[in-house]
C-alpha positions as CSV (number, residue, x, y, z in Angstrom):
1,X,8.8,-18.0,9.9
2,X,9.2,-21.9,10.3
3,X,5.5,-21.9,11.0
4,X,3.0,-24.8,9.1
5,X,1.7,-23.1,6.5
6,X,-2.1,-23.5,8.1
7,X,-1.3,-21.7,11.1
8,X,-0.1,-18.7,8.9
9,X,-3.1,-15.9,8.7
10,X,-3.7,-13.4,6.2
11,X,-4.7,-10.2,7.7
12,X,-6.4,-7.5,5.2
13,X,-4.4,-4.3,6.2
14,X,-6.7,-2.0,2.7
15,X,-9.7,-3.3,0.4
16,X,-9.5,-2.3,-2.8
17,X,-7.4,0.8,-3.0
18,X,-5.9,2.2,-6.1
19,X,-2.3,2.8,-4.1
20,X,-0.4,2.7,-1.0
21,X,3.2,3.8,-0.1
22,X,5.3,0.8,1.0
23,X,9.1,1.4,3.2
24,X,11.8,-1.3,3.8
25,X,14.5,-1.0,6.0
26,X,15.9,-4.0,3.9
27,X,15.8,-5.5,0.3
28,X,12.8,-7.4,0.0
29,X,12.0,-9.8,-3.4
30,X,8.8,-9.2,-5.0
31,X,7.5,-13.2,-5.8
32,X,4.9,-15.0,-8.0
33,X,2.1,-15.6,-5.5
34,X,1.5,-19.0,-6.3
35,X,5.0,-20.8,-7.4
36,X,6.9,-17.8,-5.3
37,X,9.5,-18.0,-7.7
38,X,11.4,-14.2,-7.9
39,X,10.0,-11.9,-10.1
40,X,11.9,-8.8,-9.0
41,X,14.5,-8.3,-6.2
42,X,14.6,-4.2,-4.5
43,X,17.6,-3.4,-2.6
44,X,17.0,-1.5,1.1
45,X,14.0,1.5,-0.1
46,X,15.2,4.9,1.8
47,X,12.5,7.0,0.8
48,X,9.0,5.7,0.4
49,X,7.8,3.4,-2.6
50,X,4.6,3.9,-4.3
51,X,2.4,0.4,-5.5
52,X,-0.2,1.9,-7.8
53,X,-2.2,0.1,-10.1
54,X,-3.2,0.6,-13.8
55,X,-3.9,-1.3,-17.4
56,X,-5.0,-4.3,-14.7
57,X,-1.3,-4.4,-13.3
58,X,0.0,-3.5,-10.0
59,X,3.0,-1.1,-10.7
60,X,5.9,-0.2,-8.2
61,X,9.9,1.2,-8.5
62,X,9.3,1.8,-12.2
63,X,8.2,-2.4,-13.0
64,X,4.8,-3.4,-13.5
65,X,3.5,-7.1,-12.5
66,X,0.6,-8.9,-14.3
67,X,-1.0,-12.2,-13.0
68,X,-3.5,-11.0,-10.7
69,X,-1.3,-10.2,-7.9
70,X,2.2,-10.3,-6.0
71,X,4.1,-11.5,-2.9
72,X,6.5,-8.8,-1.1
73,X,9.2,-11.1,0.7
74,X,11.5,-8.6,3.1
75,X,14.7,-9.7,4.1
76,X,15.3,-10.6,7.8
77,X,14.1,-9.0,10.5
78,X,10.8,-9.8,8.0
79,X,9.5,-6.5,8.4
80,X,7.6,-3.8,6.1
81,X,6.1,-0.6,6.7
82,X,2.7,0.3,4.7
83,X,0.9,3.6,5.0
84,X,3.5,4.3,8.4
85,X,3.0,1.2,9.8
86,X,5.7,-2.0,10.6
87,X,3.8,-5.1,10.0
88,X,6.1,-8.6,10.6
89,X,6.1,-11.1,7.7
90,X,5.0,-11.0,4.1
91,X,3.0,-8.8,2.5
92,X,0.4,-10.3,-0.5
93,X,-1.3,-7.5,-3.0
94,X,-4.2,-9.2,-4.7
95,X,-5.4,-7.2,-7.6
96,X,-9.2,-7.0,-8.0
97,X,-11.7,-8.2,-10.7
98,X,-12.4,-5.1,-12.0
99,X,-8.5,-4.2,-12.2
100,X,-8.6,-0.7,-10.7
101,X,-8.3,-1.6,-7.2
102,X,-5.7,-4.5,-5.0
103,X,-6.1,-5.5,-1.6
104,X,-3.2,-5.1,0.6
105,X,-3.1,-8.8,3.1
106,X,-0.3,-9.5,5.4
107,X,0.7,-12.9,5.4
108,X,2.4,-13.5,9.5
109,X,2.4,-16.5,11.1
110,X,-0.2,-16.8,14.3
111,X,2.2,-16.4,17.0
112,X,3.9,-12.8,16.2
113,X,0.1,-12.0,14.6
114,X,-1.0,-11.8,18.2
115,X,1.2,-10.1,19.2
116,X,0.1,-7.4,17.1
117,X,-3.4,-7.8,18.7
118,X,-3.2,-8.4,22.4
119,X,-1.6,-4.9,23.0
120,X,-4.1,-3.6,20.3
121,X,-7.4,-5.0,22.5
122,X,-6.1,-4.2,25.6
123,X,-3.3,-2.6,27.7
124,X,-0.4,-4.3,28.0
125,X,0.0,-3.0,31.1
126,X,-2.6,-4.8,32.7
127,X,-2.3,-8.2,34.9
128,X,-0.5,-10.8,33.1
129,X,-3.2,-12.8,33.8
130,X,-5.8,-10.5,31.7
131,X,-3.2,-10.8,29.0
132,X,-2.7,-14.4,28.6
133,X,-6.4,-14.8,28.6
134,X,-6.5,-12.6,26.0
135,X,-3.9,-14.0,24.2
136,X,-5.9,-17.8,24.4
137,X,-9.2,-15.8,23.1
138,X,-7.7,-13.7,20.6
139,X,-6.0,-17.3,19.3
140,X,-9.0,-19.8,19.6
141,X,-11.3,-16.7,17.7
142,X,-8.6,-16.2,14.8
143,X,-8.3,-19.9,14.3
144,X,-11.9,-20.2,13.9
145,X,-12.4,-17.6,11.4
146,X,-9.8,-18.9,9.2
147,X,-11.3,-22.3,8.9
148,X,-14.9,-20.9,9.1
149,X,-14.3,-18.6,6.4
150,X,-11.0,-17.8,4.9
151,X,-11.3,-20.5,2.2
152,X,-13.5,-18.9,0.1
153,X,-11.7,-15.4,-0.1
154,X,-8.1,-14.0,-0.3
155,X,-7.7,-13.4,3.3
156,X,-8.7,-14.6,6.6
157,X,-9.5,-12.1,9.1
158,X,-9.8,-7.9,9.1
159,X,-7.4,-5.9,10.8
160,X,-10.3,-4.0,12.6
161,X,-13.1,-4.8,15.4
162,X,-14.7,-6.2,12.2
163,X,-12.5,-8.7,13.6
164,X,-10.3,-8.0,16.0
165,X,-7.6,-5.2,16.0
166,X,-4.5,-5.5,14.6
167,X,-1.9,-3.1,15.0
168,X,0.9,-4.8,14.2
169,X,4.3,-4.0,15.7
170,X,3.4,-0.8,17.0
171,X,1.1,-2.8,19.4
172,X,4.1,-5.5,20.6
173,X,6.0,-5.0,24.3
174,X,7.6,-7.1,26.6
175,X,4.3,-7.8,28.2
176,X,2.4,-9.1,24.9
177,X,4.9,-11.3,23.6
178,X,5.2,-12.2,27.6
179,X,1.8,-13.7,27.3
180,X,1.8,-14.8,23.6
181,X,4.8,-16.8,24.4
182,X,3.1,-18.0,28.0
183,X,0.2,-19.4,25.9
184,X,1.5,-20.5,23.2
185,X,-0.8,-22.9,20.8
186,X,-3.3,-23.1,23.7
187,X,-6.6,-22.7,22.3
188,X,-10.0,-23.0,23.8
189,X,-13.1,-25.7,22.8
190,X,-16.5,-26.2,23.2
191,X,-18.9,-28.6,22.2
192,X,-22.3,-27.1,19.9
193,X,-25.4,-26.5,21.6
194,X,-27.7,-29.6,21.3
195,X,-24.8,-31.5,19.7
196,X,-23.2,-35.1,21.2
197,X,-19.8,-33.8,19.0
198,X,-16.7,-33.4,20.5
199,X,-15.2,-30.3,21.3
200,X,-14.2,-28.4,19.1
201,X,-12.9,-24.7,17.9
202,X,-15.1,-21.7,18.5
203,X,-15.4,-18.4,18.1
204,X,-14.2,-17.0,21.1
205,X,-16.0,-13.5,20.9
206,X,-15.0,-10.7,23.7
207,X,-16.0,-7.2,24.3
208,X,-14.5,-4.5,26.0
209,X,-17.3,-4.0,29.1
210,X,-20.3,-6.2,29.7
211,X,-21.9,-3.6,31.4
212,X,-22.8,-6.0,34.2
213,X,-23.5,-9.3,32.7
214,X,-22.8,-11.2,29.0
215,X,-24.6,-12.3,26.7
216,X,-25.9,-15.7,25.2
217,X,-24.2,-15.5,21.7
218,X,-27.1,-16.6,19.6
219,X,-29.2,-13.2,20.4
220,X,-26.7,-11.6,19.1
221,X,-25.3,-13.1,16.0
222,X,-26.5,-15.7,13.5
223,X,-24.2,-18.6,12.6
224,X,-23.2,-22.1,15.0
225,X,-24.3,-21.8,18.4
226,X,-21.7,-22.9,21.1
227,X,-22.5,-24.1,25.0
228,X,-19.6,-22.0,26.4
229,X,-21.2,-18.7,24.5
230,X,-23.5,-18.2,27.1
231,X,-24.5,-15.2,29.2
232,X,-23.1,-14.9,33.1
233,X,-23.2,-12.4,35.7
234,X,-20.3,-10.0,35.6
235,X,-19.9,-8.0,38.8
236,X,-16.2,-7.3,37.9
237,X,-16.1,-5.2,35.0
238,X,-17.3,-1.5,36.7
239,X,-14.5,-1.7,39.0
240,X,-12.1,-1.1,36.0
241,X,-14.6,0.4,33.3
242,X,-13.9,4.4,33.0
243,X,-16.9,5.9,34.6
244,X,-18.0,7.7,30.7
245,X,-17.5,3.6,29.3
246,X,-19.3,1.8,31.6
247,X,-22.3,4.3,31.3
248,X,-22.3,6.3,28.0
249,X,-23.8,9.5,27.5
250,X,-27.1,9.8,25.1
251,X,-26.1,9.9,21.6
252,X,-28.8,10.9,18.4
253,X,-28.8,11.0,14.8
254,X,-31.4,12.2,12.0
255,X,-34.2,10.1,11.2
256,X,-33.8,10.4,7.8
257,X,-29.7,9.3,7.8
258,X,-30.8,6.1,9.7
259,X,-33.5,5.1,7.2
260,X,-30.9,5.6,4.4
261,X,-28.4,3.4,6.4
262,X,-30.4,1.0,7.3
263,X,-32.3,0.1,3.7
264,X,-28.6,0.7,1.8
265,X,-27.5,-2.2,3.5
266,X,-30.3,-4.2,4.1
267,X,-32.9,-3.9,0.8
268,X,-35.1,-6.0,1.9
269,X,-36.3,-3.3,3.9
270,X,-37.3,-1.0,1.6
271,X,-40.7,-2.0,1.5
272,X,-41.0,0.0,4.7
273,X,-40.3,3.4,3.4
274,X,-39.0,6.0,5.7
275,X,-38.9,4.2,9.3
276,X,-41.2,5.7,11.8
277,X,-40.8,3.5,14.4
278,X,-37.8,1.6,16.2
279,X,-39.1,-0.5,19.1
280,X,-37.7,-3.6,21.4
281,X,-39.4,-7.3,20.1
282,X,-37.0,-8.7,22.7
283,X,-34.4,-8.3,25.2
284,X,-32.6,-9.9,28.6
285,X,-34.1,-8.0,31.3
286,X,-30.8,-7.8,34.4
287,X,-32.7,-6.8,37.0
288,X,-31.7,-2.6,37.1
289,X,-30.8,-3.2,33.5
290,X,-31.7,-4.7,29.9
291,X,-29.8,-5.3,26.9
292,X,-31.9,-5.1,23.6
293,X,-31.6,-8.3,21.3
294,X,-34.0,-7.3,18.4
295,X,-36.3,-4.9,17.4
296,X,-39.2,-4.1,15.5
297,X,-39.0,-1.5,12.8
298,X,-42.3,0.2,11.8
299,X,-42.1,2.0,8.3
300,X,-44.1,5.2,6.8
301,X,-45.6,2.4,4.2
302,X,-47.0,0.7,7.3
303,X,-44.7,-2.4,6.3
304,X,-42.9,-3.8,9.2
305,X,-39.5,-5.3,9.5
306,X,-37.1,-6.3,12.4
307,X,-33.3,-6.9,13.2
308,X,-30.7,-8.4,15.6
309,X,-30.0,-5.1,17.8
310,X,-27.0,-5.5,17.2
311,X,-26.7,-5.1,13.5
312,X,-28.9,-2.6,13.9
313,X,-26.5,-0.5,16.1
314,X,-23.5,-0.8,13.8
315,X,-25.3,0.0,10.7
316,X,-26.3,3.1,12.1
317,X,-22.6,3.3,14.0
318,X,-20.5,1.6,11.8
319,X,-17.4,2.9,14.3
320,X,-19.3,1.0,17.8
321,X,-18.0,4.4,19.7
322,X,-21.0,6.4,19.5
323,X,-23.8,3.8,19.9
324,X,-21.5,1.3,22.3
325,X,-23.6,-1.1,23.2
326,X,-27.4,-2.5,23.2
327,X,-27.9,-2.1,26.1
328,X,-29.4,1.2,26.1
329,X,-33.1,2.9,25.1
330,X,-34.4,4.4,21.9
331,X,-36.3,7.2,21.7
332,X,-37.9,9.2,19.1
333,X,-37.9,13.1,19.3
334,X,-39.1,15.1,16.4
335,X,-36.4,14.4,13.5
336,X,-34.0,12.2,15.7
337,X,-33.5,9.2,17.3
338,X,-32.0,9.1,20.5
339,X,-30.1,6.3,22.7
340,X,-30.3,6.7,26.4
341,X,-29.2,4.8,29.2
342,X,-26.5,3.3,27.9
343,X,-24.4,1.0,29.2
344,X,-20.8,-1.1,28.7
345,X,-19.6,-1.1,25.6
346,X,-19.4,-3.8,22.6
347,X,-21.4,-6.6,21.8
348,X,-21.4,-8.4,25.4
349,X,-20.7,-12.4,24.1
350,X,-17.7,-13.8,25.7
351,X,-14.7,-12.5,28.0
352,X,-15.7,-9.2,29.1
353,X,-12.2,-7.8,29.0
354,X,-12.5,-5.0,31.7
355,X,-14.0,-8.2,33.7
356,X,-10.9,-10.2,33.0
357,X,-8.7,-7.5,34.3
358,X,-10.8,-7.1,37.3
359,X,-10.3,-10.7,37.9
360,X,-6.7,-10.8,37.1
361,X,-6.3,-7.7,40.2
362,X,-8.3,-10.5,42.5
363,X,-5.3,-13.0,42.2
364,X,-7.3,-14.9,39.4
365,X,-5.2,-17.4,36.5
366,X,-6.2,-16.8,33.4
367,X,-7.8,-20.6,32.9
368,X,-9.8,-19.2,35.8
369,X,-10.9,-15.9,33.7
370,X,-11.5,-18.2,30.9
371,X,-13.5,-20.9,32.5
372,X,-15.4,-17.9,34.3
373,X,-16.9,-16.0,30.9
374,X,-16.8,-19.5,28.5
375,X,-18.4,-21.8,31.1
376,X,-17.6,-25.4,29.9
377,X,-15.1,-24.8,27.6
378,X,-11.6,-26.5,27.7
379,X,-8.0,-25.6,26.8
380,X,-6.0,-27.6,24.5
381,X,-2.6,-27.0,22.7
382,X,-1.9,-26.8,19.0
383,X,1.7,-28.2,17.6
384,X,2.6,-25.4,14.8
């Protein structure tokens, strides 16, 4: 808990809920967020605790707390359960504008916080090697995010693939903290494309199968471009992929429910109307394989429109388990669309994860497995 304060991440366990039922398996104090002077002190909760909120206060053991929000401090071994799940460290509840909702944010410093990720992303019975890698990924990405973005909002980084997945204790074993401990502080950098800068942080995306190679990050997502996000073969991954991952079986949904995804969260689009049409505008062609990038969208209007493909599939698959990947075909039949062919699963930038284990089986290090998937990138350590 002696951790600096900037290597300290707020995770957001709930957005805007109205309650949640908090346990303790020791006292905790209940603090001013930002002079964390005591405002109330609970003795060891048996039974579960409700937080509510009403009248703009967040309400819990019978006392209510005004000021926008609260920090829940537990007693040592610094751990709280919310909604059935033990999270390490601090919990803050930061009540919302319109007063009828709080956020729930875990406040943990970066070390035990992946822990609660590594065995979350990926087995923690896999090659020690695999772990550690993950471990300096799931570190350098976290890091990233928190400077890139957490200034400007309450907390740094979801506790979902949004980001990456946090399950908190439930996800910690010897073999995690085994390879969190291994790694500690050691990060990875990489200079900017078409920059003379020095290295620097990036984010260090991963994915769970390739399908057979990754992907250069900037067809995929918008934002800094980094040399070490660049596509490479991966002939590793199938050899640890389940069969029904590495190839996923067609998938379809209604026309209609993918026109009224798709303009809900993009309304720029509703000059198209109903969309009649889905088609590639670009993609990497793999030889026996090709992994969509964008496509062109064709509306009932005769308007026309495009998208990354992958914000295409997760607005239609908010969930990434139906539609699992881009690299796949789309089809129009009658009232559906259908996705066929596909192939690996997540977006494809990065470590391919099922690759890293492959690699790890081969007698491969994990700087090895990282220099492998971020080509040019180099390690560095942090002093917390």
């Amino acid at each position: 808990m002696d951790t600096k304060p900037e290597y300290w991440v707020r995770v957001l366990l709930l957005d805007d809920v109205a309650t949640c039922r908090l346990k303790s398996r020791t006292g905790f104090s209940v603090l001013e967020p930002d002079t964390l002077t005591t405002q109330a002190r609970f003795e060891q909760v048996d039974g579960p605790l409700d937080i509510t909120v009403s009248s703009e206060q967040i309400k819990m053991g019978g006392r209510a707390f005004t000021g926008g929000g609260v920090v829940i401090l537990p007693d040592e071994p610094y751990i709280l359960n919310v909604n059935g799940e033990d999270y390490r460290g601090k919990l803050k509840l930061v009540l919302n504008p319109d007063g009828e909702g709080f956020d729930v944010v875990n406040l943990i410093p970066i070390e035990p916080y992946l822990a609660g990720v590594i065995g979350a992303e990926m087995p923690d019975y896999w090659e020690p090697a695999a772990l550690e890698a993950q471990a300096i990924a799931a570190r350098t990405y976290c890091l990233y995010i928190k400077r890139r973005f957490g200034a400007g909002r309450s907390w740094d980084l979801k506790k979902t693939q949004a980001h990456q997945v946090y399950h908190g204790v439930r996800a910690e074993s010897s073999q995690v903290w085994n390879a969190v401990n291994i790694t500690s502080g050691q990060v990875l950098l990489s200079k900017k494309r078409d920059s003379d800068g020095d290295y620097e942080l990036f984010p260090a995306f991963y994915s769970s199968a390739c399908g057979g190679h990754t992907e250069d990050s900037n067809k995929v997502f918008s934002g800094d471009s980094f040399e070490s996000l660049v596509g490479v073969r991966c002939p590793y991954c199938k050899a640890v992929a389940r069969p029904r991952f590495f190839l996923w079986p067609m998938v379809q949904f209604d026309k209609a429910e993918v026109t009224e995804k798709l303009l809900k969260k993009y309304p720029s689009l509703k000059a198209l109307g109903q969309v009649v049409n889905i088609a590639a505008q670009s993609q990497s062609n793999y030889g026996d394989f090709s992994r969509l990038t964008s496509v062109k969208l064709e509306g009932s209007t005769g308007k026309r429109g495009h998208l990354k493909a992958e914000d295409l599939r997760l607005t239609i698959d908010p969930s990434g388990r139906k539609i699992r990947s881009t690299i796949c075909q789309i089809v129009g039949v009658e009232d559906k669309w259908r996705f066929l062919y596909g192939r690996g699963w997540g977006h494809g930038v990065g470590m391919c994860q099922c690759g890293a284990q492959a690699m790890a089986r081969e007698g491969k290090n994990a700087r090895e497995i990282l220099s492998y998937y971020y080509r040019d990138s180099r390690i560095s350590t942090i002093d917390y």
